[in-house]
Biopython code that builds the backbone (N, CA, C, O; Angstrom):
import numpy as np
from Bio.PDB.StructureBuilder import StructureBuilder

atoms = [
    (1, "UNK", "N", (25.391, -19.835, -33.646)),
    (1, "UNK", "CA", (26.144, -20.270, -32.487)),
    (1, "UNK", "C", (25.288, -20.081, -31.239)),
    (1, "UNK", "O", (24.410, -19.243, -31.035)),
    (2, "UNK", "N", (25.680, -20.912, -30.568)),
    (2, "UNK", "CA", (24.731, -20.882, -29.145)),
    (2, "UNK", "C", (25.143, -20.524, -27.961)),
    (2, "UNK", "O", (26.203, -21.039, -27.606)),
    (3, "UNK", "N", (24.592, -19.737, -27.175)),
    (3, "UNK", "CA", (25.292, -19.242, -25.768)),
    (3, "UNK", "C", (25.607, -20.275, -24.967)),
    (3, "UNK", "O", (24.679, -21.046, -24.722)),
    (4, "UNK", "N", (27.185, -20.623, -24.250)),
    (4, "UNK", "CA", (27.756, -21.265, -23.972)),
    (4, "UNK", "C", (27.012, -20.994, -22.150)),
    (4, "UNK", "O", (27.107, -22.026, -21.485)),
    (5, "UNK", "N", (26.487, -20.047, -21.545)),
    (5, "UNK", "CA", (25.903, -19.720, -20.338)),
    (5, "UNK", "C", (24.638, -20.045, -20.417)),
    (5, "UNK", "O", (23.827, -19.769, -21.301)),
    (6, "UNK", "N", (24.455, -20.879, -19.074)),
    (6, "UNK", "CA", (22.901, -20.953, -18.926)),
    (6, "UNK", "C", (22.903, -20.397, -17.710)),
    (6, "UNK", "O", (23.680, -20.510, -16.762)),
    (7, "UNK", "N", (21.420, -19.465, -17.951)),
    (7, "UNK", "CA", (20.556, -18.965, -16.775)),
    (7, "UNK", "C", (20.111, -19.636, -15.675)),
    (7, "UNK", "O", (18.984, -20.074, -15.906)),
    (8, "UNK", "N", (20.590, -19.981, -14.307)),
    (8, "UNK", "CA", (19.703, -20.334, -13.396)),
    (8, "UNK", "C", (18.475, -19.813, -12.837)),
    (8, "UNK", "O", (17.343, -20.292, -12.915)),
    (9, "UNK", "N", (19.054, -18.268, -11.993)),
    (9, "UNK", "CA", (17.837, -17.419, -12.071)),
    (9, "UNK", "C", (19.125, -16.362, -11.264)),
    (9, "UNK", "O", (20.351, -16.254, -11.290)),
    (10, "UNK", "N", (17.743, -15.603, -10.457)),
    (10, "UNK", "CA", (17.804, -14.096, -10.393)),
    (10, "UNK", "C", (17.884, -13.708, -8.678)),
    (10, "UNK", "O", (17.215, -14.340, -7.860)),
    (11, "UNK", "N", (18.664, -12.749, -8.347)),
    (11, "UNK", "CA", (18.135, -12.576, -6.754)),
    (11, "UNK", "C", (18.523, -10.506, -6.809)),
    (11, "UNK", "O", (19.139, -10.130, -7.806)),
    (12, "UNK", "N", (18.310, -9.920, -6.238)),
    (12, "UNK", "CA", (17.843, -8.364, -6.123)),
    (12, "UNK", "C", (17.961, -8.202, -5.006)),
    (12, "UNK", "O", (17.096, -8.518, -4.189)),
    (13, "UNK", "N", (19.625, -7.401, -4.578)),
    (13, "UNK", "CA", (19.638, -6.779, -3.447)),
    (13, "UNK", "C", (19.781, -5.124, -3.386)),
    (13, "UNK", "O", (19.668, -4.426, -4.393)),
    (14, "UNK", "N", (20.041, -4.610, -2.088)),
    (14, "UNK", "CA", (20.058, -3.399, -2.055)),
    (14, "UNK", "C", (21.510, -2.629, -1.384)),
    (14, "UNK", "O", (21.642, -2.764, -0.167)),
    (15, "UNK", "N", (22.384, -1.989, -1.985)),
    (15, "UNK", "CA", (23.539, -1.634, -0.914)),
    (15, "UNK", "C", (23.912, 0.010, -1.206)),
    (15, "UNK", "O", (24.406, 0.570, -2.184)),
    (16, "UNK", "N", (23.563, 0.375, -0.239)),
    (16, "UNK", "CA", (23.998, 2.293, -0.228)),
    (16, "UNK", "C", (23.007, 2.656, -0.802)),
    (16, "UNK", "O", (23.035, 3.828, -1.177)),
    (17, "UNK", "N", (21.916, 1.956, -1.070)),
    (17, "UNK", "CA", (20.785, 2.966, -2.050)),
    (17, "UNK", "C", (21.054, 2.174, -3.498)),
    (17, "UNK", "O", (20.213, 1.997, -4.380)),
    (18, "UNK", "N", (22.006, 1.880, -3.503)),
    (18, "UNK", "CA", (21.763, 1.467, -5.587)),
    (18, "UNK", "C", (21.668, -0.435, -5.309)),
    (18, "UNK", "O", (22.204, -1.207, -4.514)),
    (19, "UNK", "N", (20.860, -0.553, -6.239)),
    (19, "UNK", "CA", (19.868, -1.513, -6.987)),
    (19, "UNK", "C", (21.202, -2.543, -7.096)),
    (19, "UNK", "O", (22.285, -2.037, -6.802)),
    (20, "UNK", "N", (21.180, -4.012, -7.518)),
    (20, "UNK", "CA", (21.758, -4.957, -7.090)),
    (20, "UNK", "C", (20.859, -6.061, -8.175)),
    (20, "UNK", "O", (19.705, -6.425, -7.949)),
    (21, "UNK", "N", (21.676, -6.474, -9.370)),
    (21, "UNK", "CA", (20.776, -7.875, -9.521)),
    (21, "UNK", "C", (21.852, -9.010, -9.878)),
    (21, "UNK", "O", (22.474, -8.852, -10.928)),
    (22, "UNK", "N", (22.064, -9.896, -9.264)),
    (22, "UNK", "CA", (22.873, -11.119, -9.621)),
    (22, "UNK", "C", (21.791, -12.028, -10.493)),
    (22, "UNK", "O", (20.712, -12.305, -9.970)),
    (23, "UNK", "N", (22.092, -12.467, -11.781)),
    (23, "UNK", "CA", (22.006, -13.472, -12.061)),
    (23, "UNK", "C", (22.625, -14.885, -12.102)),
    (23, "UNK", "O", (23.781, -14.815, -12.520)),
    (24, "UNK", "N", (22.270, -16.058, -11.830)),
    (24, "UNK", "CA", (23.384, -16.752, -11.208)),
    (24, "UNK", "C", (23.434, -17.676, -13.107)),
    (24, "UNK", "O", (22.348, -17.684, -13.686)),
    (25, "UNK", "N", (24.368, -18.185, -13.685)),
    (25, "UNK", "CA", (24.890, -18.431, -15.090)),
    (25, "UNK", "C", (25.279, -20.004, -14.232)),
    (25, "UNK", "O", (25.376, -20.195, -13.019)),
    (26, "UNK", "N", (25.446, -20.981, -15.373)),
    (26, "UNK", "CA", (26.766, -22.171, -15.249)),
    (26, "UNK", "C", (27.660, -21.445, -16.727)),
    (26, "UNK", "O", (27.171, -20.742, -17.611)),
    (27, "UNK", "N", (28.733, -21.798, -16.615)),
    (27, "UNK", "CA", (29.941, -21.916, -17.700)),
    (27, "UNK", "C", (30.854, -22.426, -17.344)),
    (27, "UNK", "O", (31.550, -22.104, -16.381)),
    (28, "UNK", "N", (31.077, -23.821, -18.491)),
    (28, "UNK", "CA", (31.756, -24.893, -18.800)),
    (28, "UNK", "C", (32.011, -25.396, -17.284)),
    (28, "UNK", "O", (33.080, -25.547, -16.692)),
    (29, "UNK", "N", (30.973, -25.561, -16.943)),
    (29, "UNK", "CA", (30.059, -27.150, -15.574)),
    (29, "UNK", "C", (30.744, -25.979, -14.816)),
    (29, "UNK", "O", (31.537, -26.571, -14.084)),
    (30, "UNK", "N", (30.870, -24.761, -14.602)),
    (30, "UNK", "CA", (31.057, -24.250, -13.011)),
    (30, "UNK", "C", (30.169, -23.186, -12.966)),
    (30, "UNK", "O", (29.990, -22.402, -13.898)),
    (31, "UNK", "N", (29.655, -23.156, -11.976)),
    (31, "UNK", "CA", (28.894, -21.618, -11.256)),
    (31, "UNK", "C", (29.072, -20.331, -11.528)),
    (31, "UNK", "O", (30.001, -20.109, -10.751)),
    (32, "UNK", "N", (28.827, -19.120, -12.162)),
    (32, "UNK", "CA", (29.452, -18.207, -12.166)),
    (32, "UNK", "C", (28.218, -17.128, -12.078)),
    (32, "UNK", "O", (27.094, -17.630, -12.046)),
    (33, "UNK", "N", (28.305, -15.766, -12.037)),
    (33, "UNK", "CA", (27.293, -14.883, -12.155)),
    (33, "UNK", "C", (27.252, -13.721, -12.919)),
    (33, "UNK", "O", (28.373, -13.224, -12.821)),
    (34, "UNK", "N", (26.456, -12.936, -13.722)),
    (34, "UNK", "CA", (26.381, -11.477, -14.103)),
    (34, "UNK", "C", (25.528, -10.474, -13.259)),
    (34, "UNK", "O", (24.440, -10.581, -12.693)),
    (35, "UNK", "N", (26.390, -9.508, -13.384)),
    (35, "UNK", "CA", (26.212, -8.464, -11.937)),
    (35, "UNK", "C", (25.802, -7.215, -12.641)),
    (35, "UNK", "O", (26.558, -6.692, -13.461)),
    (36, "UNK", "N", (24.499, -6.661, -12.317)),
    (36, "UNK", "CA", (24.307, -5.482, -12.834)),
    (36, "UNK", "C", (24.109, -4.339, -11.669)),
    (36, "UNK", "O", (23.678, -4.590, -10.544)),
    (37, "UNK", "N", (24.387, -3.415, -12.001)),
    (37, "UNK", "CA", (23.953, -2.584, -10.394)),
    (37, "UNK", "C", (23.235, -0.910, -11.089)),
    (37, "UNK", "O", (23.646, -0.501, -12.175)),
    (38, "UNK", "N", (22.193, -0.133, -10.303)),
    (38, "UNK", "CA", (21.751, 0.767, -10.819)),
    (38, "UNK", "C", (21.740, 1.856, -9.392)),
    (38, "UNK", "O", (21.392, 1.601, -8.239)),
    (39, "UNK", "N", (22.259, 3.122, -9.981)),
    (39, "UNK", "CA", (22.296, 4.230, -9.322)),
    (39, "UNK", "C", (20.526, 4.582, -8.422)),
    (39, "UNK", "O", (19.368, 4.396, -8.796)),
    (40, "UNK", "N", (20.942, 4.972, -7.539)),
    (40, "UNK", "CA", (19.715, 4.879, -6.340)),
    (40, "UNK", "C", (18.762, 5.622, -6.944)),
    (40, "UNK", "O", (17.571, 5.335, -6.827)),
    (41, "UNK", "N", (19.258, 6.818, -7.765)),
    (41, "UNK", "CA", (17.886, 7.349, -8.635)),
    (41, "UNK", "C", (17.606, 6.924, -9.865)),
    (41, "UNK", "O", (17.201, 7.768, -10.664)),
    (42, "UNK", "N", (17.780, 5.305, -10.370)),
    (42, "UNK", "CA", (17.594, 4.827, -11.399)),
    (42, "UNK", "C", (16.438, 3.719, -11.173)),
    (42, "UNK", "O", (16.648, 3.020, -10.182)),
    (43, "UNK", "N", (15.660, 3.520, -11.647)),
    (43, "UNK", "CA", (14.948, 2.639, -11.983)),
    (43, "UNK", "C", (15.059, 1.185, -12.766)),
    (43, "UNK", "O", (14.835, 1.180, -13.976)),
    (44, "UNK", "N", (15.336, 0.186, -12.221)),
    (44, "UNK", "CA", (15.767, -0.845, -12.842)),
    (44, "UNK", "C", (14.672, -1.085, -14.317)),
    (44, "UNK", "O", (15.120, -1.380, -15.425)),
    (45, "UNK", "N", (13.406, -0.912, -14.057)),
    (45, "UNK", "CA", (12.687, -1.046, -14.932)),
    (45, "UNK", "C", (12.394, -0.169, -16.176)),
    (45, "UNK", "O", (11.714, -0.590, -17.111)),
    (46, "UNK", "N", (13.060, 1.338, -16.134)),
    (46, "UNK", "CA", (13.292, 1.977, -16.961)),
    (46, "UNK", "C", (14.426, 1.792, -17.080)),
    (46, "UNK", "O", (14.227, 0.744, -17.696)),
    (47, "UNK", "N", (15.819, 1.874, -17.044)),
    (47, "UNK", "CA", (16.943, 2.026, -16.879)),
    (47, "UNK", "C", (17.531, 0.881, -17.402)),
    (47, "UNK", "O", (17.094, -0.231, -17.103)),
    (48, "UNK", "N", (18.581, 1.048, -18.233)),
    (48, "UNK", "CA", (19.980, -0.387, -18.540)),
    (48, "UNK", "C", (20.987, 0.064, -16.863)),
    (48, "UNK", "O", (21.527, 1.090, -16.451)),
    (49, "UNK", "N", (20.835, -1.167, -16.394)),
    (49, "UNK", "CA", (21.994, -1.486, -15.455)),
    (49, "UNK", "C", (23.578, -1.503, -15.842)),
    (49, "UNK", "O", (23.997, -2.261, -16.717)),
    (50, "UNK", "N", (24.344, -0.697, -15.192)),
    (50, "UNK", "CA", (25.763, -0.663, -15.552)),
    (50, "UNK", "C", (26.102, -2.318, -15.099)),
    (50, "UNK", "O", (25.613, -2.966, -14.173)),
    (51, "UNK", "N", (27.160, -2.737, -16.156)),
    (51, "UNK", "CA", (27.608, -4.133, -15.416)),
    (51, "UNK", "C", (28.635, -4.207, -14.989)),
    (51, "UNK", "O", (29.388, -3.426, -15.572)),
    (52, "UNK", "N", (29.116, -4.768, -14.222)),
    (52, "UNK", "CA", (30.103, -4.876, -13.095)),
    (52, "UNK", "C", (31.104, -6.256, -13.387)),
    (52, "UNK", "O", (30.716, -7.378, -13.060)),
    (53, "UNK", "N", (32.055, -6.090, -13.855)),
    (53, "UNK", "CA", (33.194, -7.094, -14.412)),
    (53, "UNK", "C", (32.684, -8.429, -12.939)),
    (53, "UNK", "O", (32.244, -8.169, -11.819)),
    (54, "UNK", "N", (32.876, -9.319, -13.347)),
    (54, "UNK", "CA", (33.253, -10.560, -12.967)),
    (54, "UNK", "C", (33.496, -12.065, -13.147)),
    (54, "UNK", "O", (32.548, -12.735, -13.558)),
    (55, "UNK", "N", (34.608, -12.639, -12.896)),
    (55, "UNK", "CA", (34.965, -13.644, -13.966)),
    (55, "UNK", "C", (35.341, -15.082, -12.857)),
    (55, "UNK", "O", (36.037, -16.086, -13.012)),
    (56, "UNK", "N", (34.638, -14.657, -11.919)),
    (56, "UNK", "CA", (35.112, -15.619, -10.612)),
    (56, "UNK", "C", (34.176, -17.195, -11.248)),
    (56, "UNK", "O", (33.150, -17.088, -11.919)),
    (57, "UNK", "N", (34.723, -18.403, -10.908)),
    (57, "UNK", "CA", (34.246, -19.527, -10.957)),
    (57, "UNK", "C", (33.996, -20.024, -9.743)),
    (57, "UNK", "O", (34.701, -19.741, -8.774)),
    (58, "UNK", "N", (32.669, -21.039, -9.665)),
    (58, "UNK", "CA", (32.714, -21.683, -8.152)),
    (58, "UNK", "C", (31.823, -22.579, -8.046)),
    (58, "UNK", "O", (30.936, -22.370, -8.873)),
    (59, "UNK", "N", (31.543, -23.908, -7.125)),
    (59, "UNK", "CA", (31.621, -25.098, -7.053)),
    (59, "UNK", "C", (30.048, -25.116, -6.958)),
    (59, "UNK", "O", (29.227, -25.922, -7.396)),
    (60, "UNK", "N", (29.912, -23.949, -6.235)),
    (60, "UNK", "CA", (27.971, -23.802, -6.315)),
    (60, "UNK", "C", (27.417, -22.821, -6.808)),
    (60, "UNK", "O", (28.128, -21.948, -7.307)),
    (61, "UNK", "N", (26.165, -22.703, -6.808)),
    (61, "UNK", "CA", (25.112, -21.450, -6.977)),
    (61, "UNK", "C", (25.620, -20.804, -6.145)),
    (61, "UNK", "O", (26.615, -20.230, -6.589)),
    (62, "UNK", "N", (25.352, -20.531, -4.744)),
    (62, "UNK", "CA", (25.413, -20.078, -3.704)),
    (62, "UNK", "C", (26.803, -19.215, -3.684)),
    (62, "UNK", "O", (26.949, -18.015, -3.456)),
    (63, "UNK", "N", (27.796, -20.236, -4.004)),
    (63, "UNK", "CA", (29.037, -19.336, -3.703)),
    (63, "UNK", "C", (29.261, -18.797, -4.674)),
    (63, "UNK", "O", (30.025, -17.853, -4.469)),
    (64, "UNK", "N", (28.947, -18.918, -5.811)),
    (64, "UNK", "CA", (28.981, -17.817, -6.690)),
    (64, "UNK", "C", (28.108, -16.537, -6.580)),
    (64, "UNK", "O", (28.533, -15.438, -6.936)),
    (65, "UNK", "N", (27.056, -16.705, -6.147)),
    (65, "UNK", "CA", (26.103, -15.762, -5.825)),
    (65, "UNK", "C", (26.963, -15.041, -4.263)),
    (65, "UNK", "O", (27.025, -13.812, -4.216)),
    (66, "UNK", "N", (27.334, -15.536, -3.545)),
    (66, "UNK", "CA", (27.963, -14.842, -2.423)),
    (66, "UNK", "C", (29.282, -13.901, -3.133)),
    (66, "UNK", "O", (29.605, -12.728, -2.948)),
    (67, "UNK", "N", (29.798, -14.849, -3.914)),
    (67, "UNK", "CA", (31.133, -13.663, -4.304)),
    (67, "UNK", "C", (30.463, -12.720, -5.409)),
    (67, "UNK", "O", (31.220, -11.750, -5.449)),
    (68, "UNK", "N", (29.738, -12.573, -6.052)),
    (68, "UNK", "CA", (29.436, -11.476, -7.117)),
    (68, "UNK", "C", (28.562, -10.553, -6.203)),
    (68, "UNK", "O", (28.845, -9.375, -6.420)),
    (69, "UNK", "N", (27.371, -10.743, -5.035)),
    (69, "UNK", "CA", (27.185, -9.590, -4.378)),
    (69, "UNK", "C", (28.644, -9.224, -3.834)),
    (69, "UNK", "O", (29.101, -8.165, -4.264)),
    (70, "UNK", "N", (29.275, -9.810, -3.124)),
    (70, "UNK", "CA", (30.592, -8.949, -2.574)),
    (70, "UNK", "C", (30.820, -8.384, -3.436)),
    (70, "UNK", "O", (30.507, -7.195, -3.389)),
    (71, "UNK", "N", (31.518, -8.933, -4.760)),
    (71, "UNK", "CA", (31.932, -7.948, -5.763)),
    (71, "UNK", "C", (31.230, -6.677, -6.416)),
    (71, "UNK", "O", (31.839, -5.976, -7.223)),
    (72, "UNK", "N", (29.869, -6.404, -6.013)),
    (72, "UNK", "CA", (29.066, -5.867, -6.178)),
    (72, "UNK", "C", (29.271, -4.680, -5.663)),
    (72, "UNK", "O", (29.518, -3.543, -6.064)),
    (73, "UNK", "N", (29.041, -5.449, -4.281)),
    (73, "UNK", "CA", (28.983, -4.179, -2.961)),
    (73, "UNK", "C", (30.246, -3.350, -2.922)),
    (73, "UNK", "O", (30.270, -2.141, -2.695)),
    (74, "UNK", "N", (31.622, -4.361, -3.243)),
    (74, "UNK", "CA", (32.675, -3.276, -2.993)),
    (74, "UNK", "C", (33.052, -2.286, -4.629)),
    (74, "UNK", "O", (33.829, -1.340, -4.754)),
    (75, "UNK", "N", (32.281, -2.866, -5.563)),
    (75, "UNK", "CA", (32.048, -1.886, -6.887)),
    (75, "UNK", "C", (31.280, -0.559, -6.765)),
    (75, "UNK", "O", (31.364, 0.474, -7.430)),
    (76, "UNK", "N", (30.409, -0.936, -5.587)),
    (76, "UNK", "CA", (29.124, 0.492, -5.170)),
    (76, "UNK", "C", (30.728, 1.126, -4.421)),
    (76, "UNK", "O", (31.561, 1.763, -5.066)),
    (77, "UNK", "N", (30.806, 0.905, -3.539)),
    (77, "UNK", "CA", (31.735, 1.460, -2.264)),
    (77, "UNK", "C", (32.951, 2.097, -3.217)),
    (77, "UNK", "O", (33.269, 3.195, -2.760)),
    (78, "UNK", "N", (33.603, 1.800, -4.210)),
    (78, "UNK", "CA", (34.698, 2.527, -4.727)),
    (78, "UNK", "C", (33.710, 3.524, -5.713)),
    (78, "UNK", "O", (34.035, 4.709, -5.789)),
    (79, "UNK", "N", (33.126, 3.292, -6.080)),
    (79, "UNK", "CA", (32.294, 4.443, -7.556)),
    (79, "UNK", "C", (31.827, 5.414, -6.226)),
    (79, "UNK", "O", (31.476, 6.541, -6.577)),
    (80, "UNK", "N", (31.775, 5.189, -4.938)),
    (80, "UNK", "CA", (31.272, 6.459, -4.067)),
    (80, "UNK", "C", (31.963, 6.997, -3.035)),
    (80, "UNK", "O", (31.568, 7.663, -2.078)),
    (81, "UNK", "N", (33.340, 6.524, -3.430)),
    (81, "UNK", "CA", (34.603, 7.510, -3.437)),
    (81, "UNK", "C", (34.707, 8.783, -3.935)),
    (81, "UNK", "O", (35.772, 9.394, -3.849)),
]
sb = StructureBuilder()
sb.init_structure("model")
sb.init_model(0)
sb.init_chain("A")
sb.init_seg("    ")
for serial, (resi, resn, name, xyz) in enumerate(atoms, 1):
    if name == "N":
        sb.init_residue(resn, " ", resi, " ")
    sb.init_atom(name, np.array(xyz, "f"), 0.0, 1.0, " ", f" {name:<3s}", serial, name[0])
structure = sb.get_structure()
């Protein structure tokens, strides 16, 4: 069986100190993204990234990539509660 997601690519931000990688996906013709995020003393390159639920659909790259960093950032902001 074949993965129903294709890879567009990749963008790497930074929020509170922990690591940030959106990959931006299509599934079934809409935009969507996988969100990994890594603790400020983790190393993305040693380290598995925790992943961060998200199931949002959207009309572009872009806005999908805009809502999964949000969803990102406010995933850092509650885990540092």
């Amino acid at each position: 069986m074949t993965d129903p997601n294709v890879i567009l690519g990749k963008s790497e931000h930074v929020h509170r100190g922990w690591k940030i990688r959106i990959t931006d996906t299509v599934v079934e013709a809409k935009f969507s993204a996988r969100i990994e995020v890594w603790k400020p003393e983790h190393d993305p390159r040693s380290h598995n990234g925790i992943g961060v639920g998200f199931l949002k659909r959207a009309t572009s790259p872009v806005g999908a990539r805009d809502a999964a960093l949000e969803a990102a950032k406010k995933w850092i902001d509650e885990e540092m509660v």
